[in-house]
C-alpha positions as MATLAB code, in Angstrom:
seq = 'XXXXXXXXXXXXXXXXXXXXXXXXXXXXXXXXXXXXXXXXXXXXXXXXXXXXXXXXXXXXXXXXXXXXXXXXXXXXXXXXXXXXXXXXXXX';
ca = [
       0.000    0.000    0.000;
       1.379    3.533   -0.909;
      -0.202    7.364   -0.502;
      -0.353    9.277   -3.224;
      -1.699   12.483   -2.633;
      -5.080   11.865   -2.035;
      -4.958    8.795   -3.636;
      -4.117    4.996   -1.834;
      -3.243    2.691   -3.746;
      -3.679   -0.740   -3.014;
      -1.241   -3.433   -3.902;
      -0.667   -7.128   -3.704;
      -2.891   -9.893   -2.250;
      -5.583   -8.598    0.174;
      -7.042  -11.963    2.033;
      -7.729  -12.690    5.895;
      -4.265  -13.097    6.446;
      -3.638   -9.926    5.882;
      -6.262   -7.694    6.561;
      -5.925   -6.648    9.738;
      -2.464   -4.458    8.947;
      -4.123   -3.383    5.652;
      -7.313   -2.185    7.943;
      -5.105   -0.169   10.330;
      -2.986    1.493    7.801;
      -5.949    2.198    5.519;
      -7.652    3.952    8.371;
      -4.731    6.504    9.153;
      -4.574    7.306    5.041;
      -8.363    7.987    5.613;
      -8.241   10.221    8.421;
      -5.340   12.324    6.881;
      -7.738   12.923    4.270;
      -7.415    9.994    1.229;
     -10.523   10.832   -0.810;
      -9.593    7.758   -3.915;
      -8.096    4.182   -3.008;
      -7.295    2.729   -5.978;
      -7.743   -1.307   -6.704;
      -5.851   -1.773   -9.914;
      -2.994   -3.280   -8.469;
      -4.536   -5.926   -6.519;
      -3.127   -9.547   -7.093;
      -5.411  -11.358   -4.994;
      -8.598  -11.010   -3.239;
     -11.106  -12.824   -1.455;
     -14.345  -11.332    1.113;
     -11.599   -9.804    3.507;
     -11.656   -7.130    0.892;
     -14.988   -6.377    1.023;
     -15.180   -6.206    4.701;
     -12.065   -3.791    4.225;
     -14.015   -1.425    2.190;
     -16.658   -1.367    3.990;
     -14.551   -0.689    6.825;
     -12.999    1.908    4.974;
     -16.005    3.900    3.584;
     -17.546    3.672    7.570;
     -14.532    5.940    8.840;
     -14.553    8.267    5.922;
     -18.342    8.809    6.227;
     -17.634    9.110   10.016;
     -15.676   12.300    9.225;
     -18.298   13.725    6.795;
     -16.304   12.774    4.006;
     -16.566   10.401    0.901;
     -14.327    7.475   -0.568;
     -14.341    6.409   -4.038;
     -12.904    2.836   -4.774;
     -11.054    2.916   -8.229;
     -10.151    0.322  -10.826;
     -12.146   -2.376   -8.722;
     -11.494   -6.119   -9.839;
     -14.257   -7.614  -11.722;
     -14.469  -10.351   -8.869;
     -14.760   -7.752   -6.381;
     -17.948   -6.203   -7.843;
     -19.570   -9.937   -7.996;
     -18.760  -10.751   -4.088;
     -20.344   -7.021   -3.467;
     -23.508   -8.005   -5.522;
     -23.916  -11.024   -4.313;
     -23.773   -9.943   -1.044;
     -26.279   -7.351   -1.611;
     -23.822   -4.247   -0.435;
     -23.004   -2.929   -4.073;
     -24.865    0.109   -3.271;
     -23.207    1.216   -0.206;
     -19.736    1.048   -2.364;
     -18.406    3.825   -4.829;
     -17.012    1.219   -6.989;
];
């Protein structure tokens, strides 16, 4: 994971065994003000992702602010629809 600006970006496998650092850092970037995190980078995923998101967008809306999700994997958008939470994503 790296800060660009107001950009994260993302990088690398994001699972449950892993998660729990990504979910920590993530939430600093968001505080300082990260206002994109971008996806495209992403080698492998499974529902930790989601849940990290979802984390994600919680603290940003928290502070009155919003959080865009960029260059989302294909598989990502199916475990958010299929879940039913698509809508509470900026994907």
């Amino acid at each position: 994971m790296r800060r660009e600006g107001e950009r994260l970006v993302v990088s690398g496998a994001v699972t449950l065994a892993n998660v729990g650092a990504l979910l920590d850092e993530g939430r600093r970037h968001v505080a300082e003000g990260v206002r994109t995190v971008d996806l495209g980078e992403v080698s492998e995923m499974d529902s930790a992702l989601l849940a990290l998101l979802l984390a994600w967008t919680r603290e940003a809306l928290a502070a009155s602010r919003t959080l865009v999700f960029a260059n989302a994997p294909e598989s990502l958008r199916t475990i958010a629809r299929l879940y039913g939470v698509d809508g509470l994503l900026a994907l």
